[in-house]
Structure formats: C-alpha cells, structure tokens
C-alpha positions in Angstrom: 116.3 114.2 115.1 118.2 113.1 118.5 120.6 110.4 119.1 119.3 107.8 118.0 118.2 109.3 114.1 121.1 110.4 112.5 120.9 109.7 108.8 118.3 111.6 107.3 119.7 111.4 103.5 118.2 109.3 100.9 121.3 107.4 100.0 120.8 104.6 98.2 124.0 102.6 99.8 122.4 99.0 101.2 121.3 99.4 104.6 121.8 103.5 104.8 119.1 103.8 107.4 119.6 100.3 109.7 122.1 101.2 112.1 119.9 104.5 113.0 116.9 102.6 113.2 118.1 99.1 115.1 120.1 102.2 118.1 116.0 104.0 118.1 114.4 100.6 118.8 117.1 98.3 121.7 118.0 102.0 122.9 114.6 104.2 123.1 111.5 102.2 121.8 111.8 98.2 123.5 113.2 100.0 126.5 109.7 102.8 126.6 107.5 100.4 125.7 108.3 97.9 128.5 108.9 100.8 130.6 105.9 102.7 130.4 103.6 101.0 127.5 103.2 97.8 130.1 100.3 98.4 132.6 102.4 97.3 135.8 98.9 97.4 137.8 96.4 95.4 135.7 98.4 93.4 132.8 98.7 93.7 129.4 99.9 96.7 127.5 98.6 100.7 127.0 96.7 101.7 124.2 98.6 104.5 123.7 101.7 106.9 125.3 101.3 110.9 125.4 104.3 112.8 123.5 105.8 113.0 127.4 105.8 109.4 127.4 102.9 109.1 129.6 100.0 106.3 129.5 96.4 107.4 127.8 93.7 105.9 130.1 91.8 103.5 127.8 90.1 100.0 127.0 92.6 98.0 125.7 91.4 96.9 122.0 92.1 92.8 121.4 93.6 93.7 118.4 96.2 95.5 119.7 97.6 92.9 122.5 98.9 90.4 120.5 100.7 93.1 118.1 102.6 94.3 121.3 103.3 90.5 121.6 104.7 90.0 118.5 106.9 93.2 118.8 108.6 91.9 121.9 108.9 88.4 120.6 111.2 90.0 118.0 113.4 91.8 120.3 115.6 89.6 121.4 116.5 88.9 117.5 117.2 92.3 116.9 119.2 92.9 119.2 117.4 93.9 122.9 119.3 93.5 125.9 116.1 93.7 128.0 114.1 90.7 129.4 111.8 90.3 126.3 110.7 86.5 127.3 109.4 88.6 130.4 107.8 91.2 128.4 105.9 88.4 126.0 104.8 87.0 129.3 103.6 89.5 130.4 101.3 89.9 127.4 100.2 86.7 127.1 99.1 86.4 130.9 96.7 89.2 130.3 95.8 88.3 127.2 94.8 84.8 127.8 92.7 85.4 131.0 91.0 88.5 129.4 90.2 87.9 125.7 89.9 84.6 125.1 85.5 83.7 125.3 84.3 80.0 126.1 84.2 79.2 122.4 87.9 79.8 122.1 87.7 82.8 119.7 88.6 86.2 120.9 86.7 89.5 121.8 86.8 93.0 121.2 87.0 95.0 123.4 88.1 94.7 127.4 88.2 97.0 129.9 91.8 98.7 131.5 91.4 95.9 134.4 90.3 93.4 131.6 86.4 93.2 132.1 84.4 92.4 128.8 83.2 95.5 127.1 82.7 94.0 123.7 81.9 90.4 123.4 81.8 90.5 120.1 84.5 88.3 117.8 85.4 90.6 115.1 87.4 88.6 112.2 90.4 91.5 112.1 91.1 90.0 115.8 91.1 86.5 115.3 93.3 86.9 112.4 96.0 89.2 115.3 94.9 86.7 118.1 96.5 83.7 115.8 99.6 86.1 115.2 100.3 86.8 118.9 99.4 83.1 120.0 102.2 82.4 117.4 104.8 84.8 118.6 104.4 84.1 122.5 105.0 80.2 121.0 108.4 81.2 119.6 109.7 82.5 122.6 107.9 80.6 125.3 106.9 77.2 123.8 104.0 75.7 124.7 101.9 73.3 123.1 99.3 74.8 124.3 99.8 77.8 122.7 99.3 75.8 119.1 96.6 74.0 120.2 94.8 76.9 121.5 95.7 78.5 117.9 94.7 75.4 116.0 90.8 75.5 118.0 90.1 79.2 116.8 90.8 78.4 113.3 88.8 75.3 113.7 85.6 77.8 115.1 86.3 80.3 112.8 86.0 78.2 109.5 83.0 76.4 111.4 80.9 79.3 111.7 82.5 81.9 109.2 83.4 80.0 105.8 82.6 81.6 102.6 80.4 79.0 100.3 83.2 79.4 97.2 86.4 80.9 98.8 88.1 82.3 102.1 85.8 83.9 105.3 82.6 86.0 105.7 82.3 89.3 107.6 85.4 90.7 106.0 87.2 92.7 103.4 90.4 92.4 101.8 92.4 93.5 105.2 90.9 90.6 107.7 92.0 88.4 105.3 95.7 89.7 104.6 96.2 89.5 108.4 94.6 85.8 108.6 97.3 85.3 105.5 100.0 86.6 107.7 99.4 84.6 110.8 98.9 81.3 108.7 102.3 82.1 106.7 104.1 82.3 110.3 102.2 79.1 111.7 103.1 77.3 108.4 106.8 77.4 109.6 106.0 76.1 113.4 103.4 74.0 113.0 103.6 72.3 109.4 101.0 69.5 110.4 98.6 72.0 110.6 95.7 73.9 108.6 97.8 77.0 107.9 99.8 76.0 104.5 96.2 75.3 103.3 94.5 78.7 104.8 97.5 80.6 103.3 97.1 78.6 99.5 93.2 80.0 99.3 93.8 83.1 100.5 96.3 83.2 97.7 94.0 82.2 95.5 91.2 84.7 97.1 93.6 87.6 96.2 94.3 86.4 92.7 91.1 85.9 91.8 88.6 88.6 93.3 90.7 90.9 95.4 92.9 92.2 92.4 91.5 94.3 89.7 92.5 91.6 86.7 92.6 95.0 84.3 94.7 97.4 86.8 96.6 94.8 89.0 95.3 96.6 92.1 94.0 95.2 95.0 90.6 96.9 96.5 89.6 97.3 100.2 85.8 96.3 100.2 83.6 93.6 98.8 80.2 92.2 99.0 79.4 88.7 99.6 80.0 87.7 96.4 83.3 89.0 96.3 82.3 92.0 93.9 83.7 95.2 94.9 80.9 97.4 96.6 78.8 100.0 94.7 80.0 103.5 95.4 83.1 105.1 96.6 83.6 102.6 99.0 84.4 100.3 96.2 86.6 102.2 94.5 89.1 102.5 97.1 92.8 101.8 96.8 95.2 101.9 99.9 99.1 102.4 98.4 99.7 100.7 102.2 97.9 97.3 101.4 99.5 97.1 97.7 102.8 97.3 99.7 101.7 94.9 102.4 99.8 92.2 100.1 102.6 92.6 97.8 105.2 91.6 100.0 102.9 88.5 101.9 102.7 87.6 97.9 106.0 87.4 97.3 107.0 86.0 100.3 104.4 82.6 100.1 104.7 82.8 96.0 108.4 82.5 96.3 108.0 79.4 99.1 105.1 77.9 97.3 106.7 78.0 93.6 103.7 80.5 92.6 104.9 82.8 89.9 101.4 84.4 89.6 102.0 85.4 92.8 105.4 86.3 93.1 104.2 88.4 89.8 100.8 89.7 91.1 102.8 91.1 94.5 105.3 92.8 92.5 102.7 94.7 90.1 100.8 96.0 93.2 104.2 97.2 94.6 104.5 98.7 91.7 101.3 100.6 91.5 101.8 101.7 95.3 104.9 103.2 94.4 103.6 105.1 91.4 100.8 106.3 92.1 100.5 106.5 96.3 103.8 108.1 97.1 104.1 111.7 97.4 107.3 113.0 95.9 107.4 116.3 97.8 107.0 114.6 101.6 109.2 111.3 100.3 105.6 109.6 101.7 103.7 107.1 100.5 99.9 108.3 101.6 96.8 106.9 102.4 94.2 106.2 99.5 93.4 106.2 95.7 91.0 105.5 93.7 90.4 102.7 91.0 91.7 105.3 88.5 94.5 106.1 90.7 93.3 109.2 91.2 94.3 110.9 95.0 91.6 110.0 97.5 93.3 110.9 101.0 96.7 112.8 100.5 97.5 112.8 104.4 100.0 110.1 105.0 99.5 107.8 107.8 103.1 106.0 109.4 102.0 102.2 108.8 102.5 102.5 105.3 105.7 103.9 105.1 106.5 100.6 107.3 104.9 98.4 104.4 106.6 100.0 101.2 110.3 99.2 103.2 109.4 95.4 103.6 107.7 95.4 99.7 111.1 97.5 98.4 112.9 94.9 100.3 111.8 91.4 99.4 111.4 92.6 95.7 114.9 93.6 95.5 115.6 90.2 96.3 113.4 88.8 93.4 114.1 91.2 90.9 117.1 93.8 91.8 116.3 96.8 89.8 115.3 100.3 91.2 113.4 98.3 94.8 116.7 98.5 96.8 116.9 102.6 96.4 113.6 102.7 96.7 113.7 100.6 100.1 116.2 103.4 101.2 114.3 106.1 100.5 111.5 104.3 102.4 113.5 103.6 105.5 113.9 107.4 105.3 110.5 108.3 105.0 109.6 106.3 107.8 112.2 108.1 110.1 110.5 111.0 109.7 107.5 109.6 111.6 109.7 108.7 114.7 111.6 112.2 115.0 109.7 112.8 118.8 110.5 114.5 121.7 110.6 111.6 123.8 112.7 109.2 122.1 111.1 105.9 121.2 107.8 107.6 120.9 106.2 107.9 117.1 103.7 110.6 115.4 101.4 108.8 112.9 100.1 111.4 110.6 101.5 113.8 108.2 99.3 116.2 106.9 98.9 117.0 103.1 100.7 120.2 102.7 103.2 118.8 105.3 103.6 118.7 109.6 102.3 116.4 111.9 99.0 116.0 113.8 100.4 116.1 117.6 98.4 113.3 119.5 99.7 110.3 121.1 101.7 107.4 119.6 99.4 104.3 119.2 101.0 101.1 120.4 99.0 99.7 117.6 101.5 100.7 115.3 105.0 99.2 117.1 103.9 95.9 115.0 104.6 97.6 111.7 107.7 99.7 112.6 109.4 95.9 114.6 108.2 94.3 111.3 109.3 96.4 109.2 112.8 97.3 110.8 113.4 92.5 111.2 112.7 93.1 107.5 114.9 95.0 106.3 117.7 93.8 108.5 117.1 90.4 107.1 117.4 92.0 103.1 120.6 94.0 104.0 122.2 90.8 105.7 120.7 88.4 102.6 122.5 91.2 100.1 125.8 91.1 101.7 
C-alpha cells in the first residue's frame, strides 16, 4: 500500500484510518498535485495525471477548476506545509480570465491555453463556480470575490427559476451542488441570498426529490418535478443518498429542521443497506427504486460520501455510523493504493480489480472533503 497507507484493517477505534490518510494527502497528494496537476505554462490545473504521474493533454472542464480550488483552500487546515495561498492563486487567475462570460455566469468548456470551446452555462458549473469563488475568498479575501458570486446567483435565478420551487435545466445533482455552495456562502456572507437558496432547496428535496414511500432520493425529473418515465427515473445512486444525507444533516441541524436532520439520516440509511457491497467493503454505483442492483462497479467518489454521512450522523445519533465511518475510510483507501503516491484509481470492477486509466483531478474535491470531514468528527468525538 506504500508509506503513506498503512492501516488497512476495519477497526472500529475513532479515527483508525486519519493519520494514514492526513501523511497520503500533505506528504504525496497536495505536494503531486501542485507539482505536476498545475499547468506551469498556461494556468489553471490538468484534467487528469497518468499512473506515472504525468499530465493527460486535454480541455480543461469549468467544473473541474474550482474543485481543484477548493482542495487547495483546505490545505493549509489540514495540515500542508506548501504554499497553498499560491496554489488557490494560481487557480483563480486562470479561472477568472478564462471562464467567466460577459453575463457573469460561467462556461463549459475552455481550451488547455483557455480559449472558449463551449460557451454554453451548464447549471452543474455555476453551482462549482459559486463553490470555488467561495474557497479562493477564504484564503485570499476579496470583496470581489463575493460580489462576483452574489451577480451569478442573481443571473441564474433571473433566467433559470422554476415557477413553484428551485432551478430549471437540472436534476437532483445541480441542485445538491448549488445546496453545497449556498451552505458555505451562508457562513461568509450572511447578508446574502444563500441561507434563503439553501432553505428551498431543502424544501425541494423534501418534497419532490425524495420518494415519500421509500425515503430515497432519485437522480432525474421532469419539469414538474415528477420523476422521468423509464429507467432513467427509477434510478438510485447509494453516492447521492450519502452526499444529500450529510448536506441534510448538516443545514437541518443549523436551521433547527428535524425533517431534515431525519430525512438525511433515512437516505444514509438506505445507501448503506442496500448500495454497499459487502464482499469489496464498497459502496457501488446505482439502484433502482426497488433497491434492486443497477450498476455493481463501484466508482471512488462515493466511498468519499458514505465517510462524511457515517461521520456527521454519528454525531446526531451515535449508534453503528462511527464503525461504519471506519469501515468507510477503509474502503476509500483502497482506491488510493497507486504506484505513484498521491495518485488515485476510480473504479472497481464488480467481481473485483481496478480499471487502470488516469486519476481525474475531478475527484481530489471528494477525497480533501471527505478526509476535512472526518478529521473534524474524530476531533468533535474526543
């Protein structure tokens, strides 16, 4: 597993897993990343790094920018020793000359040296463009940064609010990010929209996301917030019952909403009965609305979402969620056993071993957010 991955057990002592994973990210994955995931020539960050640690020559997605953002901005925090002010920078710099389109939202798709490709603004990356603008604010400061934030949301709701409740052109997961970045604003910027944003997307989830029969949460809808006909409707990802759990939790527990706190904690439950593979320790990709198996391979991102769920409800509720969160931390580590330390694979197959490709940088957001996470639960429970 290498120097940094030591523990592989599924001990159920608080915080079995932490050490191993705070030495892999300050000693091989910030210190990569900045290394060899920042594109010295143009701006900005990779797409992607090779197993040998290499870059992958590709447009840079606006989505994944600001993710690379946020995983610097919580460096320093967890314990970095490198110049992550200067990595944020470095991000934002591109970012902001390259992404940003005369109406203030954001678009798709830019070339390596940042020329438009896709002019389009997709919802997914407003909702990541408000969550970076957010994270360069923490470390750099800046009113601009919020103003800049503030306008988007403005043009979004201008020209993409839903007649009854939340945002048009967009499932369930648009939404949970927009729900995420408004949570974070709420903290910096309490005179702004966000605490209201955040309330109705509560109250989005409550009402049409979630099954009210089952408890779980479905991917698509049409515009009336019915699920879609077919398959497509049916679907149930065990990651996004883990990740709209804990966002749940976290804003029913500050709000004083014990629907919430109690709707989060059902679809935690239902991700960890029915979409986590005993055998690999995994939790996998897709159900059905029966809970029925719809995609057995097991993608990294949501072993990253069951540790923060397992985490935050141990707090609430104690029980079985802080083994379970160990057992988590363990599954994820399996996904980060590479030959080039600080590198990641991100799928595991059904009957077992990983695809070999290279490590996204799309996913760093989940592992950083996931490892602050459960740092914060093991020092809350001591």
């Amino acid at each position: 597993m290498g120097r940094f991955l030591r523990s592989q057990g599924s001990g159920v002592a608080v915080g079995t897993h932490l050490t191993d994973l705070i030495d892999w990210l300050n000693g091989a994955a910030f210190p990569l990343w900045w290394e060899k995931g920042a594109d010295r020539q143009h701006g900005g960050f990779h797409e992607k790094l090779d197993q040998d640690g290499n870059p992958v020559p590709l447009p840079k997605r606006g989505r994944v920018l600001p993710r690379q953002i946020y995983a610097f901005s919580k460096a320093r925090e967890l314990g970095w020793q490198g110049d992550a002010a200067a990595a944020v920078r470095h991000g934002l710099d591109f970012y902001l000359a390259h992404y940003f389109r005369p109406d203030g939202l954001v678009r798709t798709l830019v070339a390596a040296d940042g020329a438009c490709l896709d002019d389009r603004a997709d919802f997914y990356d407003q909702a990541f463009a408000l969550l970076g603008l957010h994270s360069a604010y923490r470390i750099l400061g800046g009113t601009e940064l919020v103003q800049r934030a503030r306008h988007l949301m403005a043009q979004w709701s201008a020209t993409h609010k839903h007649p009854e409740i939340g945002f048009t052109d967009g499932g369930a997961n648009p939404h949970m990010h927009l729900f995420e970045s408004c949570q974070a604003w709420s903290e910096t910027d309490p005179s702004g929209p966000w605490a209201g944003i955040a309330d109705e997307i509560c109250a989005l989830a409550l009402k049409y996301l979630i099954d009210a029969k089952s408890g779980a949460l479905r991917e698509f809808f049409a515009a009336d917030w019915t699920p879609l006909p077919g398959e497509q409707g049916r679907i149930v990802e065990p990651g996004h019952q883990f990740e709209w759990g804990w966002l749940l939790m976290r804003w029913g527990r500050l709000r004083g909403n014990e629907l919430a706190v109690k709707a989060g904690l059902r679809l935690v439950e239902i991700g960890e009965t029915h979409g986590v593979d005993a055998k690999r320790g995994v939790a996998f990709n897709s159900l059905l609305d029966d809970f029925t198996h719809h995609d057995f391979r097991a993608r990294l991102w949501p072993q990253t979402e069951r540790l923060k769920a397992h985490c935050l409800a141990a707090e609430i509720v104690g029980g079985d969620h802080r083994a379970l969160a160990e057992k988590s931390a363990a599954g994820l580590m399996l996904y980060l056993d590479t030959k080039i330390p600080g590198l990641w694979l991100d799928m595991l197959g059904e009957q077992g071993g990983f695809t070999q490709e290279p490590a996204p940088a799309s996913s760093f957001y989940h592992i950083v957010c996931a490892i602050a996470e459960y740092q914060r639960s093991v020092s809350a429970g001591r």
